[in-house]
N, C-alpha and C positions, 0 to 999 in steps of 0.2 A: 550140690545144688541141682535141683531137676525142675523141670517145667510147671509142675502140678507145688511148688511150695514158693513162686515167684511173687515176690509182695507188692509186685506191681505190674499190672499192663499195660501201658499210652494206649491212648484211643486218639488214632489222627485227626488232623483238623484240617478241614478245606484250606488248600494252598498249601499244605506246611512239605518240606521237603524231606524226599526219604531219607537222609543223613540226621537231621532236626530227631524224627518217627526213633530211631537206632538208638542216637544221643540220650534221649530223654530215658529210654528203656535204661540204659544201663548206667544212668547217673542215678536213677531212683535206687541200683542195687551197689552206690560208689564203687561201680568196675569199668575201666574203659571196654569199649564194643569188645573187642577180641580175647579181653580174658571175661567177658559174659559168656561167649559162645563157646569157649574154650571149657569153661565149667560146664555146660549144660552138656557136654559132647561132641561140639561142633568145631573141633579146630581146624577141620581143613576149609572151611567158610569164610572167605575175604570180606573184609568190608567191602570194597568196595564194589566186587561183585555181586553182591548184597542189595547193595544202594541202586544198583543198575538194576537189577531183578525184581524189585521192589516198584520202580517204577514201569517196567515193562508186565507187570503184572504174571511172570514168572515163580514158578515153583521156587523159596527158599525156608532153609528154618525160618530164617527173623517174620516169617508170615505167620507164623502160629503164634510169634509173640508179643504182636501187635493188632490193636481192632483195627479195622481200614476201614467199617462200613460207611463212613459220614467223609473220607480222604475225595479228595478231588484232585489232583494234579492238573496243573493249569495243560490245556490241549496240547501247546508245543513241545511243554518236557515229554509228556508220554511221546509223544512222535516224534522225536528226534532222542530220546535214550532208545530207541527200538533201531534205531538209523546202524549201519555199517560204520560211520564217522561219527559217533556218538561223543569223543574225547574233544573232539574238536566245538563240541558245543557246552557239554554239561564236565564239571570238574569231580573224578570221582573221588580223588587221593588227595591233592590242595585246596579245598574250598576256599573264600571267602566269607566273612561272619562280619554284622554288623550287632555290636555290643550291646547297645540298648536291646534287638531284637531278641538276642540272647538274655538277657535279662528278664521281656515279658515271658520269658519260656517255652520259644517256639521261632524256629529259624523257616523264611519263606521261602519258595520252592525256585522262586525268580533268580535268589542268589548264585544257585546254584551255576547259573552262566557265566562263561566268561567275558561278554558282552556288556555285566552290569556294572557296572563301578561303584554305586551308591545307592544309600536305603533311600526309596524315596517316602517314605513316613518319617523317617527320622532326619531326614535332611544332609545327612552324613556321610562319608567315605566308608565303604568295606575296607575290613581288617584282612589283609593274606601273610599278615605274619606276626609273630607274636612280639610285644614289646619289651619281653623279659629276657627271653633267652635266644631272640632273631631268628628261631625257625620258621618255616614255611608252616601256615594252618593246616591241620589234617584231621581227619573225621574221627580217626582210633588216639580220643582225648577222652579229657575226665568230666566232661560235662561239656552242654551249651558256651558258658561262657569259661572255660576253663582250657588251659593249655597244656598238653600232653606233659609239662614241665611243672603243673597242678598250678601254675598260680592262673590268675583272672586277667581275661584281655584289658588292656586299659583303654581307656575312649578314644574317637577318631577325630578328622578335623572336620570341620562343616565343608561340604560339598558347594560347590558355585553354581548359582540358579541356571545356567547354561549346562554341565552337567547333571543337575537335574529333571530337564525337559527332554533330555536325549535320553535317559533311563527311562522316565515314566513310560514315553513314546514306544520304548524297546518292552517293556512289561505290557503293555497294552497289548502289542505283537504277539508275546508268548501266552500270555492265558486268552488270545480270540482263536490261537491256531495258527498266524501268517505266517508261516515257515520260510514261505518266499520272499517275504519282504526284510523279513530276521538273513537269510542267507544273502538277498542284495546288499544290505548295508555291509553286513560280514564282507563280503568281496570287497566293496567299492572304499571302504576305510583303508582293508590294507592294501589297495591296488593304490591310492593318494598319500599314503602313507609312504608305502615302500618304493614308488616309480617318482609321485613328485618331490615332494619331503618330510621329513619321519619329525623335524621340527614345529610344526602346523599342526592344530588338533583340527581333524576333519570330521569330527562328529555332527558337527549342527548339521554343514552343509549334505552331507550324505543322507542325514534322514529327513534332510527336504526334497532332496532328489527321490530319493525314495517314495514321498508323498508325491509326486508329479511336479515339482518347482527346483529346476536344476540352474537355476537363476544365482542364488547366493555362490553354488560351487565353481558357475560359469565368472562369477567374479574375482573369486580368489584365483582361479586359473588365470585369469587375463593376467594377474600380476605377475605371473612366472613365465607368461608368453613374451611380456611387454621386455621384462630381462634376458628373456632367449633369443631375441632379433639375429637372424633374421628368420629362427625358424616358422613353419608354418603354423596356422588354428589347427589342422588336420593330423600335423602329425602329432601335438601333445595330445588330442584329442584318440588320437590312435593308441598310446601308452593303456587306457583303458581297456580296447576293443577287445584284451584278450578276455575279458571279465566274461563267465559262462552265464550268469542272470539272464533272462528274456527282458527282465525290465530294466535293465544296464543295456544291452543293447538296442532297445527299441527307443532311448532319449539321446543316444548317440550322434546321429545325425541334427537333432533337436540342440545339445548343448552346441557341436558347429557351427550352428550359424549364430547364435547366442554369442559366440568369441569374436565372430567377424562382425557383427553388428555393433559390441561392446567400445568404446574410443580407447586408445590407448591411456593407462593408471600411470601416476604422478610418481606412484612408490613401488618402483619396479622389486620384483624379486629373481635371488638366482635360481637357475635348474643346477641339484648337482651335475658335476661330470659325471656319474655312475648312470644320469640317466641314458637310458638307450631302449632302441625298437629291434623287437628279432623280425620274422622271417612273414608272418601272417601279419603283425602289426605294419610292418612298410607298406604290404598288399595294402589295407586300410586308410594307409596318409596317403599314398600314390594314388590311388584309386588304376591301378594298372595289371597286368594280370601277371598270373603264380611264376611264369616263362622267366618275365622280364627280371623280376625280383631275382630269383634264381640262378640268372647271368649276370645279374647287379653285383650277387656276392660272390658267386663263384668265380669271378675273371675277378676280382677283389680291386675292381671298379668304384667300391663302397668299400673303405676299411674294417673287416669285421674281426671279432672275435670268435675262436673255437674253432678255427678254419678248418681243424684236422677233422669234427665231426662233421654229422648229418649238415643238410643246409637249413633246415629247421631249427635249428638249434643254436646258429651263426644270430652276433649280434651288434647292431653299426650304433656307435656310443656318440653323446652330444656332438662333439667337435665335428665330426666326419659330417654327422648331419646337417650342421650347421652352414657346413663348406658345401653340400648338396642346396641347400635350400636358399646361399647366396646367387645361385644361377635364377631361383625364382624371382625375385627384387631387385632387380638390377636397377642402376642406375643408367638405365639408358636414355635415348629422344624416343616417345611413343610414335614419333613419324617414321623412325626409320622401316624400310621394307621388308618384312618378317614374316614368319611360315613357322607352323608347328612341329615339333617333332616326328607325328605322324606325316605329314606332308613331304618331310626332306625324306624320312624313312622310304616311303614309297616310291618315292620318284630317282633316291640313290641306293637303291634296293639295299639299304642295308640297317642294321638291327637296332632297338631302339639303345640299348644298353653298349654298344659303340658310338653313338651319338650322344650320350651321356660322359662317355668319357672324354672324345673330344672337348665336351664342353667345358668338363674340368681341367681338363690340362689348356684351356684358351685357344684351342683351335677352331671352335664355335664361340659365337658373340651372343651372349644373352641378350634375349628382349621383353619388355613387358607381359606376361601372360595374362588374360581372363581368367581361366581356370585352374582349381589348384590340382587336376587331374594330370598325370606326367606327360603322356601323349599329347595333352594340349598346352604344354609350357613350350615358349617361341623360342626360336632363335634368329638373326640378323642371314639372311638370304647371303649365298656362299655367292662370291664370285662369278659370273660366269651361268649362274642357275637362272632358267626362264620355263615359264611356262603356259604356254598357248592355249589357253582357258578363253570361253567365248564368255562374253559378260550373259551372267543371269544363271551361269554353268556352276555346276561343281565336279569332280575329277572323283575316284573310289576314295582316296585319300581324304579330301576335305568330307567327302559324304560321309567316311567314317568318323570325322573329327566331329561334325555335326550331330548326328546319332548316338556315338559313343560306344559303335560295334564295331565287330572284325569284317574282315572283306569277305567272308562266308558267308553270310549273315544276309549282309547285303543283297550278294547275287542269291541267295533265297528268297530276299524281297523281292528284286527282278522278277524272278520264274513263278511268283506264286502271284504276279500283278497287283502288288502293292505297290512297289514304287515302277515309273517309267524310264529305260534305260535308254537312252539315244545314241547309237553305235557310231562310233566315229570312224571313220575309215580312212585315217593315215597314215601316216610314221607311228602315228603313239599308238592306232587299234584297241581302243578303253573305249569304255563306255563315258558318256556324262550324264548327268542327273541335274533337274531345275531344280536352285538354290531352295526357291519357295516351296517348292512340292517335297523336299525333304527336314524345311522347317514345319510344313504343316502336318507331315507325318509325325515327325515329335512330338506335336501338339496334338494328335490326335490318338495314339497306340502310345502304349507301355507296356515295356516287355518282363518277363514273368522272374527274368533275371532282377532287372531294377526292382521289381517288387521284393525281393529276396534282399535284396540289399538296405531296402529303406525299412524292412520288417525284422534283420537278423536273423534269417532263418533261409533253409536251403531252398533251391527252385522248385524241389518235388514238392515236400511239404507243404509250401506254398501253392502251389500249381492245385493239387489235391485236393486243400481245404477251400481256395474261392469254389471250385465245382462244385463240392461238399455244400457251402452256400448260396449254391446258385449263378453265379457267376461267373458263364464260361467264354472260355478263347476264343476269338474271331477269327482267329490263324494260328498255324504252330504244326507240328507233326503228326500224321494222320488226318488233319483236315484240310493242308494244301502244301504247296512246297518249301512255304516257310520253316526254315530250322529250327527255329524257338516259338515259343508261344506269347502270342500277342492279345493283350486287354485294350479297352477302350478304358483311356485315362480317365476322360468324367465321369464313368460309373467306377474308377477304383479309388479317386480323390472323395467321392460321395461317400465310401464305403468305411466303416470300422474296421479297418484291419487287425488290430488287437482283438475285438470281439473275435474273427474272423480264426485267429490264430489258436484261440481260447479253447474253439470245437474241440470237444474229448472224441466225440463218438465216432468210432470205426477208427479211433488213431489208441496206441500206447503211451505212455508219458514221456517217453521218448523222442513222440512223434512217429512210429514205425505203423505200420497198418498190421492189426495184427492178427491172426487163423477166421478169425470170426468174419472176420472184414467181409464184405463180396466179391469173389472173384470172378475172373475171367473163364469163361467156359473152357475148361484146355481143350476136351473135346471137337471143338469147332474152330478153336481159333491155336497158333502157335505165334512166338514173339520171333523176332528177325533173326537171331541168333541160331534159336530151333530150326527156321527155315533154312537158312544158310547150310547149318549141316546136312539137312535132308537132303539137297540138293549139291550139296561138295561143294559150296562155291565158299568165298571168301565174301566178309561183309560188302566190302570193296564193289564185288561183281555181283552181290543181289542188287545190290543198291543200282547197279548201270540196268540191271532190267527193268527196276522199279520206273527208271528215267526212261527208258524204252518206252514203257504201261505195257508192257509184257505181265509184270504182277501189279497189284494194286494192294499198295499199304494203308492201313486206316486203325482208328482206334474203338474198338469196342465198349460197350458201356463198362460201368466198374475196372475200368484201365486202369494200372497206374502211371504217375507221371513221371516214374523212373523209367518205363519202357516205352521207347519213341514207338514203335509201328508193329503193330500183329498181321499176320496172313492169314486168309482159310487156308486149311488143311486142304480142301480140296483143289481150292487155285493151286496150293504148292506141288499136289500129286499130279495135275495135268503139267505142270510147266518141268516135273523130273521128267517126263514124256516125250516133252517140246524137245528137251535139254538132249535128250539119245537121238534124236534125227537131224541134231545141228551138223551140218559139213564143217569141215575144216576149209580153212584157204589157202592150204597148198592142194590140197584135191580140187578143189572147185579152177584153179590157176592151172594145174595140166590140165582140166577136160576143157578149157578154154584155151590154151596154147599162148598164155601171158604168164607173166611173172606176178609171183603173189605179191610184191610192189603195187602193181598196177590194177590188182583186185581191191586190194586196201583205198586205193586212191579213187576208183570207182565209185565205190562201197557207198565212203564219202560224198562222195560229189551228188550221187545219183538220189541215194537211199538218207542221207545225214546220220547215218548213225555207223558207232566203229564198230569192232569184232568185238568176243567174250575170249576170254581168255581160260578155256573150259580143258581141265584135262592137261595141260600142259602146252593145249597148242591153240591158234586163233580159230576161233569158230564162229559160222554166221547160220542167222535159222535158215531152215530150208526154205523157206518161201523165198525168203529176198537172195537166197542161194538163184533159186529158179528165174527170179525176175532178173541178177547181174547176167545169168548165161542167157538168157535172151537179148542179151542190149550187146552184150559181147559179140555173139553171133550176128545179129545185123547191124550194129554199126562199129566200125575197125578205127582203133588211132593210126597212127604213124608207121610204129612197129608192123603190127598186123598187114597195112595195106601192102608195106616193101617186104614182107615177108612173101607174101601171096604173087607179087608182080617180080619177084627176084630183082629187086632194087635196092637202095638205103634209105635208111630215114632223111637222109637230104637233097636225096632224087625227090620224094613225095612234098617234102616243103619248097621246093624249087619248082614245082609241076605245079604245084598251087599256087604259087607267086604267079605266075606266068598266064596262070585262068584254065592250063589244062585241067587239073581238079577242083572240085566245088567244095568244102567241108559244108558241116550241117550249119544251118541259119539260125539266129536264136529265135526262139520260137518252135523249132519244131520240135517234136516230142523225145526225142532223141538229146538236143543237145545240152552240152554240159560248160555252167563258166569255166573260163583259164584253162579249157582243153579242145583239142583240135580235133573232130571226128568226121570220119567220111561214110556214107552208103554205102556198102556190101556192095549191092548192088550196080553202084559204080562203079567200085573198083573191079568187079568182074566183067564188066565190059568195057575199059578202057585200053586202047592203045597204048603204047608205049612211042613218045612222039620222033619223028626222023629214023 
C-alpha cells in the first residue's frame, strides 16, 4: 500500500481532535493507526507522537494524509500540546471516548483532557475503558467506536447536571484560550482534594472560585474548620498558599476573612490526620517571619516530619497543630493582665520560638489574642514583669506590635522623620513613641512589603510595577533613610492592583525585567555592592559613610527595586581619595600623647561620629583628624594635666575639689558632657599648692 492508491483521506473538521483525524483515516482502510503507517513505510512513527505533532502543527507523515485546511483546534489544545508539561493536560496514549460521539463519526478535541469527564452534547460520562475486555482506552484501535479487542464500546451512564456545568464551564475555557484559569482550577481541585479531602467532589466550588466567588468553597471549608477546633481560619486557609496560580493567591486573603466572618456549621466535618503544613505554608498561618518558623522546626518545638532533610521540606501534621493553636483560644478571663509575645520577647531579650515552647510545656499562661499573627498572640504577664510606660506611650516592642515590623524598620522611621522618637534617659535608655502617632501612621503609609503580601507577589515586582503605573513611594531607599518603601494607603486602596500586576510591558512572564527593559546608565552610576569593592570596604562600612553624608545614595531613574541605592561613579572616585588620607588612631594618639582609648572617646564626645575600620585598623578623616589635635592640645583631661605638673590623676581631682583648678564650664566651646577638661593654659601656669 502506498500513499498515491489510499481510498481515502479525512478532511478535518473544526474542533475534532487529532486522535478522531488518525482514527477515521485508518478505519476507512480497516487497519488500526500503527499497522496504517507501518504499510505505507512509517513504522518508526508513534501514535501518539503523531497526535502531539498534529496538533503543534509539526512536521509528521500523517500530515500528508490528512486535509487540515477547514481543522480548528480549540486555542488551549494548540497551546498547551506545544507546553513542556503537555501529558499533564492532553492524553496522548489513554484517551477517553464518548460513544454516541463516536458513532456520529467524529470525536471532539475537548475530550482529549483530563479535566473533562463528560460529553456535554450527550449528557453522558466518558468512556476510559473498555466494557468487554477492561482495558484502558487507547488511540492505536479499530475504529471511533471500536476497541483495540474489535468489539464496540457499549454506552455510558448519564452524567449529573452538576457534572455537567463544570464540563461546559471547562470547554468554554479550552476553545477561548484561558490556559490560566484551566491551570487555577487544575491546582486548586487537587490542592482540596489532596490537603482537605479526596472524599468531597470539589469541582463546583473551584470553578466558582475561579470565576471570582470563593463564597461556596469558603463554605465547605468552614465545615472542616468547624471539626478541626481549635485550629485556626489561617492556618486551613494556608494548606492552599502553596498553590503557584496568581489567581489562587490573590483570593487568598479574601477567602480568610470569608471563614472568619462565616458562624460556625451544625455538621461539622473531619480533617484527616494526613493533613499537615510544611515550612512556607506555617510562614502563611503565622504570619511571622522565615527565622522563626525555622527554629520552630529545627529545635523541634513543632513536632515535624523528615527532620533528617532540608527544613523546607520538614512537615507539622494535624495533632501538633492543633496543640499549637490551643494556646491561641484559650480559655482564659479577658481581664487578666497580658502582653504579646513580641513584648515579653523584647523586654526578656529572648526569642520568639523559646517563648513558644514555654508555652507549651505550661510555663507560659495563654491569653486571649486579637490577632491571629504569632507575634501578637498573648500571654498572662510573668510574675515579677513590670513596665514603666508613661500613659499615651508605646515602648519599640509595642510600636512594633502595632505596625507589624521589625525594630530596623522602625529606627528607619525615626531617622528618616516619619515617626517621632522621644529619648528616654534612664535605666531602660529606649526610645517611646505616641500610641496615636503610630496608629495614625498605620493609617496613613503602607508598606511595599504588605502590598506584596495582600497581592501574592514579591516586593520588587510589586515595587516596579506601581512606578511602572505611576505610583510612586513617599519613602523607602534612596529617597530618605527609610529601609523600605512606603505608599500612601488611600491611593493604594483606590488602586486596581490586579490591573496593576497585569502590566506585561518591560516585565517577562515571569515577572523579570528583561534586556530590553531601560536601564540604569552603568556609566554614570554603580550599585552599593560595585562601590564597596571600589573602595575595599565592606557593605557594613559603606553604609557608616553613607550615615556620615560622606557619600550620598539615591536611586536613579529606571532603577530596579531589587537594588536599594546607586552611587556616582565620580562621588565614589573622590571618596577612594578621602579614603588614602584617613589617619589611623593609633597615629593620631601618639602625636597627641593619649591612649587611642581616649581618642575614640573624644571622637565621640566631640565629633558624634565613630572610626572606619579601613584596612584593618581604626581610621578617622583627616579633617576631624585635625580638629581632635587641636582640642587635645589646648584643652587637657586629667591624665594630661598630671602628666605635665608630675602629679596623679588624683592630685588634679583633689586640686579641683578644693577650687585650686577650674575645669571648663558648660558652655564654653571646649567642653565636653560626662568629661572633665582643663585650659592648657591653666595648667601651665599653675602652682602646685604648699
Amino acid at each position: 500500500m502506498t500513499m498515491t492508491n489510499l481510498a481515502f483521506l479525512p478532511k478535518a473538521l473544526p474542533g475534532e481532535s487529532a486522535g478522531s483525524l488518525l482514527l477515521r483515516l485508518s478505519q476507512a482502510h480497516t487497519e488500526r493507526p500503527s499497522a496504517l503507517l507501518m504499510a505505507l513505510g512509517h513504522s518508526n512513527c508513534s501514535i501518539q507522537g503523531s497526535i502531539r505533532k498534529l496538533y503543534c502543527g509539526l512536521p509528521t507523515p500523517v500530515l500528508s494524509l490528512v486535509n487540515t485546511q477547514n481543522w480548528a483546534p480549540s486555542k488551549s489544545t494548540t497551546a498547551l500540546a506545544k507546553a513542556r508539561n503537555a501529558k499533564k493536560w492532553l492524553e496522548y496514549l489513554h484517551p477517553s471516548v464518548c460513544p454516541d460521539c463516536a458513532q456520529e463519526g467524529w470525536l471532539p478535541d475537548t475530550h482529549d483532557f483530563h479535566l473533562i469527564t463528560c460529553c456535554t452534547r450527550h449528557g453522558k460520562q466518558l468512556r476510559t475503558h473498555c466494557n468487554h475486555c477492561g482495558d484502558p482506552v487507547r488511540w492505536n484501535r479499530f475504529g471511533l467506536n471500536r476497541c483495540h479487542c474489535t468489539k464496540e464500546f457499549g454506552d455510558t451512564e448519564e452524567a449529573s447536571p452538576a457534572e455537567l456545568a463544570v464540563a461546559r464551564q471547562l470547554e468554554e475555557w479550552i476553545r477561548s484560550g484561558k490556559t490560566d484559569a484551566l491551570a487555577a482550577y487544575q491546582e486548586l481541585e487537587a490542592l482540596l482534594t489532596e490537603r482537605i479531602s479526596a472524599e468531597e467532589c470539589w469541582a463546583e466550588p473551584a470553578i466558582s472560585w475561579i470565576l471570582g466567588d470563593p463564597l461556596p468553597a469558603a463554605k465547605r471549608l468552614n465545615a472542616y474548620l468547624t471539626g478541626a477546633a481549635p485550629l485556626g481560619s489561617r492556618a486551613l486557609v494556608a494548606a492552599l498558599s502553596s498553590a503557584s496560580s496568581p489567581r489562587l493567591q490573590q483570593a487568598l486573603p479574601q477567602l480568610h476573612e470569608m471563614l472568619d466572618s462565616l458562624p460556625d456549621t451544625h455538621h461539622p466535618e473531619s480533617l484527616p490526620n494526613s493533613f499537615h503544613l510544611g515550612h512556607t505554608e506555617l510562614r502563611f498561618a503565622l504570619g511571622c517571619k522565615a527565622l522563626t518558623v525555622e527554629m520552630l522546626l529545627k529545635n523541634q518545638v513543632l513536632d515535624n516530619t523528615l527532620a533528617k532533610r532540608s527544613l523546607t521540606q520538614r512537615q507539622v501534621f494535624l495533632p501538633e497543630l492543633k496543640r499549637l493553636y490551643s494556646c491561641y483560644t484559650p480559655q482564659t478571663s479577658p481581664k487578666t493582665h497580658s502582653l504579646t509575645l513580641t513584648q515579653l520577647a523584647a523586654s526578656t531579650k529572648r526569642k520568639t520560638h523559646e517563648l513558644i515552647s514555654d508555652l507549651l510545656a505550661g510555663d507560659l499562661t495563654a491569653a486571649p489574642a486579637d490577632s491571629w499573627r504569632l507575634e501578637d498572640w498573648r500571654v498572662v504577664a510573668p510574675d515579677g514583669y513590670t513596665d514603666d510606660v508613661p500613659e499615651g506611650y508605646s515602648t519599640l516592642a509595642m510600636a512594633q506590635s502595632i505596625l507589624g515590623v521589625n525594630s530596623q524598620y522602625i529606627a528607619g522611621f525615626r531617622r528618616s522623620g516619619l515617626l517621632t522618637g522621644h529619648h528616654q534617659r534612664n535605666k531602660n535608655n529606649r526610645y517611646l513613641y505616641k500610641t496615636a502617632e503610630l496608629h495614625a501612621f498605620r493609617e496613613k503609609y503602607i508598606s511595599a512589603g504588605d502590598i506584596a503580601s495582600l497581592t501574592s507577589s514579591s516586593v520588587t515586582v510589586i515595587t516596579d510595577k506601581l512606578r511602572f503605573a505611576g505610583i510612586q513611594p513617599v519613602s523607602g531607599p534612596g529617597i530618605d533613610s527609610s529601609p523600605v518603601f512606603l505608599f500612601l494607603r488611600q491611593v493604594i486602596e483606590n488602586e486596581d492592583l490586579s490591573a496593576v500586576l497585569s502590566i506585561k510591558e518591560g516585565y517577562s512572564t515571569s515577572g523579570r525585567r528583561p534586556k530590553s527593559a531601560p536601564r540604569v546608565d552603568s556609566s554614570l552610576w554603580m550599585t552599593g555592592g560595585e562601590a564597596a569593592e571600589a573602595l575595599g570596604l565592606t557593605a557594613q562600612q559603606l553604609y557608616q559613610l553613607v550615615d556620615k553624608q560622606d557619600l550620598v545614595a539615591t536611586r536613579p531613574e529606571h532603577a530596579s527595586s531589587k537594588v536599594s541605592n546607586y552611587f556616582l561613579r565620580k562621588q565614589v572616585s573622590k571618596m577612594k581619595g578621602k579614603l588614602a588620607r584617613m589617619v589611623t588612631v593609633d597615629d593620631l594618639a601618639v602625636k597627641c600623647g593619649v591612649t587611642p582609648r581616649r581618642v575614640l572617646g573624644r571622637l565621640w564626645r566631640l565629633l558624634k561620629t565613630k572610626p572606619l575600620n579601613y584596612q584593618g585598623a581604626a581610621c578617622i578623616d583627616h579633617k576631624e583628624a585635625a580638629i581632635l589635635e587641636v582640642h587635645f592640645s589646648r584643652y587637657w583631661d586629667d591624665q594630661q594635666a598630671a602628666a605635665f605638673l608630675g602629679a596623679t590623676a588624683a592630685d588634679i581631682h583633689n586640686w579641683k575639689r578644693l577650687g585650686h583648678l577650674t575645669p571648663l564650664p558648660e558652655g564654653h566651646p571646649g567642653f565636653l558632657e560626662n568629661r572633665v577638661l582643663f585650659d592648657c593654659e591653666q595648667i601651665k601656669t599653675f602652682r602646685r599648692p604648699g
